[in-house]
N, C-alpha and C positions, 0 to 999 in steps of 0.2 A: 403332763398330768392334767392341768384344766383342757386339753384339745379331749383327752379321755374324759375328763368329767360332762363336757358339754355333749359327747357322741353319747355317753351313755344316756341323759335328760332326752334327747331327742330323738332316738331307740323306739321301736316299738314295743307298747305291752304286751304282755301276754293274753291271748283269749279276745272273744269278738269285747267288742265297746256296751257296755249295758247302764242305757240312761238312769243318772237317777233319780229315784223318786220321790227319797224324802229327804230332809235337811242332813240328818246324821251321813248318808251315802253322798251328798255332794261336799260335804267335809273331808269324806274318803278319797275323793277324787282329788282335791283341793293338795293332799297330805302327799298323794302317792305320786304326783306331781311335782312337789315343793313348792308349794304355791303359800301363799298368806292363810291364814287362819289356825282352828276352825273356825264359823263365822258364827257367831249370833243370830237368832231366831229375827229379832232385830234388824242385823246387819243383813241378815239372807233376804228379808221383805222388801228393801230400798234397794239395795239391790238388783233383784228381779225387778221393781217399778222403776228403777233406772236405765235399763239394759233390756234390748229384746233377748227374751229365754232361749228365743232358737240361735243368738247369735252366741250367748253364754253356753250352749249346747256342743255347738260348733268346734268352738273354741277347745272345748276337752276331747273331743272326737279327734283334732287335729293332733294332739298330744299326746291322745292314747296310742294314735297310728304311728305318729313320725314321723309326720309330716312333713314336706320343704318347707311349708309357711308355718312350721308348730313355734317357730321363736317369736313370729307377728302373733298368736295366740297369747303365749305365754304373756307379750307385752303387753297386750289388751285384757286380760285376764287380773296382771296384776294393777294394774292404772284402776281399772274399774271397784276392785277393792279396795283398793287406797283410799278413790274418790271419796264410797259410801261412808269409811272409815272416818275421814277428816272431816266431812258432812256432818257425822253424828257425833264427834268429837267440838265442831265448831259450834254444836248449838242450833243445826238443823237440825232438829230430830226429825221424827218420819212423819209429826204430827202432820206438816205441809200437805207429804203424800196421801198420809190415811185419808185426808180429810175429802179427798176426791178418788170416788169407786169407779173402775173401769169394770164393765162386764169383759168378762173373759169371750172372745169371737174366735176362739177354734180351741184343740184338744189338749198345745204346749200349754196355753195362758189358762186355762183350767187346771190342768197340774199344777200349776207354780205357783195357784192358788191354795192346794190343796199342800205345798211343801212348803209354801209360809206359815201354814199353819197347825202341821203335824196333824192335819185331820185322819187322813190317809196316804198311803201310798199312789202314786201315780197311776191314772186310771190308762186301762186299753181303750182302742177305740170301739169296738165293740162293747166294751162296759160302760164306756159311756153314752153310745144310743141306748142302751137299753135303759141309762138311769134316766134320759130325758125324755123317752118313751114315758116311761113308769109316771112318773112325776112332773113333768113338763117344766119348759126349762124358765117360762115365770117363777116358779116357787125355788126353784132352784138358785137363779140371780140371788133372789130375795135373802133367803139363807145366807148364801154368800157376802151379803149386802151387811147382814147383819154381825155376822163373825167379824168381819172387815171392821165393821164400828165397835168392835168392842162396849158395846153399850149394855142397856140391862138382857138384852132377846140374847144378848151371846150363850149363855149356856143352854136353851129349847132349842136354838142353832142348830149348835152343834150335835146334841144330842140326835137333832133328826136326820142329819145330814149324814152323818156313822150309819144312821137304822138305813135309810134309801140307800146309801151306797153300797152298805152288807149285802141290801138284799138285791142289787143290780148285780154286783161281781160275783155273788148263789149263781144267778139263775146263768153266767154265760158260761161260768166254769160248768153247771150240770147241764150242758146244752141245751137248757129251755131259748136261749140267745133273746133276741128283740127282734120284731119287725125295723125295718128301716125306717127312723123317723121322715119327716115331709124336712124338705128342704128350710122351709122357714124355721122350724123349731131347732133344723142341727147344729151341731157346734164342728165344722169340719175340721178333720185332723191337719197339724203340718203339713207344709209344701215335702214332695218327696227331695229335695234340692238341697236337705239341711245337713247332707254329711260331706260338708268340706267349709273349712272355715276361710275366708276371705280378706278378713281383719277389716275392723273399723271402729272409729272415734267418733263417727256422728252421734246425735243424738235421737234417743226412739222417733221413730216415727208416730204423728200423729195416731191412733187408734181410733176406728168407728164401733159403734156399737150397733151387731143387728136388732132388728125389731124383734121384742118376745113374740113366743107365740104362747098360746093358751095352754093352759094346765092345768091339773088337776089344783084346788084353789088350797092355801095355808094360810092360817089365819095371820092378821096381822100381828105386829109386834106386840103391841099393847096386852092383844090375849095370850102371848106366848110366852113373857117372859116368865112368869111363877111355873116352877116345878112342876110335874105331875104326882099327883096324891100317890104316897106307897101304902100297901097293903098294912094293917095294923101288925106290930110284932115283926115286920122285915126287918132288914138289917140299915143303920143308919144311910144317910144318902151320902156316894163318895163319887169326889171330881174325877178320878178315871173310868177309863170306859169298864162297861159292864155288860153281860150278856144275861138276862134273867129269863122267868120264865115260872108258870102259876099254876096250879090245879088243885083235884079236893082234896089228895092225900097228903100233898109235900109242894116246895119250891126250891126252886134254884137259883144258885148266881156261880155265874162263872167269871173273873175278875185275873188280870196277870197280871204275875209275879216275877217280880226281878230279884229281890232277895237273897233268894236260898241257896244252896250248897250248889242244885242245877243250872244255876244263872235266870234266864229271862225264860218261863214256862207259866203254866196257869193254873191257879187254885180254883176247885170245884167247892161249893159247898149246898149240900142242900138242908132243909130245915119242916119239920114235921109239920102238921096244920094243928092245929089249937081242936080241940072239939067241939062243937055246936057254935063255934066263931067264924060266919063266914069269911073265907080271905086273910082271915088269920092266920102265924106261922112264928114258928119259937125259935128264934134265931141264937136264943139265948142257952137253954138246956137242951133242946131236940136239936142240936146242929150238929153235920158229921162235913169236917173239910176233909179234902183231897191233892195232896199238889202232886201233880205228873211231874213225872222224868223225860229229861229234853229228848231219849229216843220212842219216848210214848207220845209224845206229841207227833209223832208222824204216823203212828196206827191210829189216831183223833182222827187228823183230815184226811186219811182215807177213809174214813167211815161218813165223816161229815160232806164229804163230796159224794160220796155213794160208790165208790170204787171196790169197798168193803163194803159186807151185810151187818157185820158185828165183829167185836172187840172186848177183851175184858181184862182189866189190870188189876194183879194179885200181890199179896205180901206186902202190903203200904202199913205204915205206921209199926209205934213199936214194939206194937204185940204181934205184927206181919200177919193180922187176917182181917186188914180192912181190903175193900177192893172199892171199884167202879165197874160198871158195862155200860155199854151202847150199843143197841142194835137198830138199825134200821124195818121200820114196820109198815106194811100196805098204808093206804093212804097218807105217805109221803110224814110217816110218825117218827122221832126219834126217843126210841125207849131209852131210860135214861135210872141205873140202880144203883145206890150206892148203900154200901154197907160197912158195920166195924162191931168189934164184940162187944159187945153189953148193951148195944142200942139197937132199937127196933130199926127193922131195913126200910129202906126211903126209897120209893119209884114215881117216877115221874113221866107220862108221855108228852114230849113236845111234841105240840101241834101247829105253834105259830110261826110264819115264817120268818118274821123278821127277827123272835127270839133264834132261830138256828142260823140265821145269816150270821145274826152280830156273835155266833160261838165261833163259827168258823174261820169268819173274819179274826178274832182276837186267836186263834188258833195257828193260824196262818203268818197275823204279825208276827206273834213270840218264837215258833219256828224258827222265820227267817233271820232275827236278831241271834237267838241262838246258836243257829249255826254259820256265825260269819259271816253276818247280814246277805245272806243269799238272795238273790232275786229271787220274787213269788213264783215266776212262771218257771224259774229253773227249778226251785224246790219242787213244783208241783208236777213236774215231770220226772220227778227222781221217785217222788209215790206215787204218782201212778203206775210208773213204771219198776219199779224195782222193791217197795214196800207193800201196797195192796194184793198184788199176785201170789206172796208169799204168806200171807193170812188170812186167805178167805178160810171158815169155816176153822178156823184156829184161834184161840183165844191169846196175846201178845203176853208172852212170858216174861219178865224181869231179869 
């Protein structure tokens, strides 16, 4: 019986190996495994500052495959947990670590800054030249610099760092892609060498930091950390992300929802404009919400990617003649309708880009949570391919 329990742990999984990206899918890994956990937000940060990511990488590649050395994994795997465990159980906490920032010097230690911190999902390499194209990879550290301190700049952070990131992984996903940054500014991806683990006890090695290069300039902290002013009449300001968006007639927020009957999808709401009040918007009596069903979330980002021209969803609410639409419009506009009985209809063109990044983005997350924390790239290939071709010039029925 244990000669069978131990062939089966050591067995190959099923399907290729798919890195993960955020703290919740490396708990998955952790689980399907039998490994310790799942880990704390916490324990996942020392962690990673304890351990090279590409060696923690490694490690589950070994054991996803079945490997001859998957048990030297295993054992490294779990020591390494233990350690961080009894570390922060003894009264190390991580303040030691927080207290010194390493810049991230390639594309893993970028990620694993980004899964410390549930900012986003793990970036491509292509999305990340284009994000350090965009914004140069000074402001970027900085950001990073900042989130890492926990200090007052954390929330303008993070805030900016969602909008540049939305609006990097837009344009690679609609192949606008990136020029190739200049060597100085890039952050090179992993060695190609990372898929076999090797086992090892040492401790990280030293890290250098490249030299920034120049970038588009962010203000310092001092002027960052207070809010940005909202529109009179918006809706109060809330710690999760948000996708909004402003004009004469109406505004919007687009905000997800974990909630509801559908699980993890996203509430639309948009709110009339006030009259003769610039900027103004009645969040209070002119507000008409929206929450999608988790298979309408996938006729979203085919329209949000541009795969679709338009889309429109009917019979919501419980008089069943609220809807929404979206269509796509020449100069790169997303028409944006939403209606319900007894209330004047609300249109909106979005024009900005960074408001359509961050829809799509939060579009994308709740998807992939939704349906069995599916990798992005595999979602997005399931609508590209098998949801957009079947609703061009069709409105998505319920």
């Amino acid at each position: 019986m244990n000669t069978q329990r131990a062939h089966a742990q050591a067995s190959p999984s099923a399907g290729a190996f798919v890195e993960p990206g955020t703290l919740a899918e490396f708990n998955d890994r952790l689980k399907a495994h039998r490994l310790p956990g799942p880990l704390a937000p916490r324990e996942h940060t020392l962690l990673v500052q304890k351990y090279d990511r590409a060696d923690l990488v490694r490690a589950l590649i070994s054991l996803h495959n079945g490997a001859r050395n998957s048990s030297g994994a295993r054992a490294f795997l779990e020591k390494a947990i233990s350690t961080v465990r009894a570390s922060i159980a003894n009264g190390g906490s991580t303040q030691s670590e927080q207290a010194v920032f390493v810049e991230p010097k390639n594309l893993g230690e970028f990620n694993a800054r980004l899964m410390a911190t549930d900012l986003h999902r793990a970036l491509t390499g292509a999305e990340l030249d284009a994000l350090v194209q965009q914004v140069g990879r000074t402001d970027l550290v900085a950001a990073l610099r900042d989130v890492h301190a926990h200090g007052e700049a954390l929330p303008q952070a993070e805030t900016w760092l969602r909008r540049v990131i939305a609006e990097a992984v837009v344009r690679v996903a609609r192949g606008a892609g990136a020029n190739r940054p200049s060597a100085e500014s890039e952050m090179p991806p992993i060695a190609d060498d990372d898929h076999g683990f090797h086992g090892t006890d040492r401790p990280p090695a030293p890290r250098t930091s490249p030299p920034a290069a120049a970038g588009t300039r962010r203000a310092p902290a001092s002027e960052r950390h207070s809010a940005p002013e909202r529109a009179e009449g918006s809706s109060q300001r809330h710690d999760r992300p948000q996708a909004r968006a402003y004009g004469k007639r109406a505004a919007l927020c687009v905000e997800p929802s974990d909630d509801g009957s559908q699980g993890a999808t996203l509430m639309v709401e948009m709110a009339a404009a006030i009259p003769n009040r610039e900027k103004s918007y009645d969040w209070k009596t002119g507000k008409i919400r929206f929450q999608l069903m988790r298979k309408e979330l996938l006729c979203l980002i085919a329209v949000l990617y541009g795969w679709a021209s338009s889309v429109e969803f009917n019979n919501h609410g419980e008089s069943k003649v609220k809807s929404l639409s979206l269509e796509n419009q020449d100069g790169g506009k997303l028409y944006v309708k939403l209606t319900d009985k007894g209330a004047p209809m609300l249109v909106l063109p979005v024009t900005e880009v960074d408001s359509q990044a961050d829809f799509t983005v939060l579009a994308l997350q709740q998807a992939c949570k939704c349906f069995h924390n599916w990798g992005p790239a595999e979602l997005l290939l399931f609508v590209r391919e098998r949801v957009a071709p079947n609703m061009r010039g069709k409105p998505a029925s319920r």
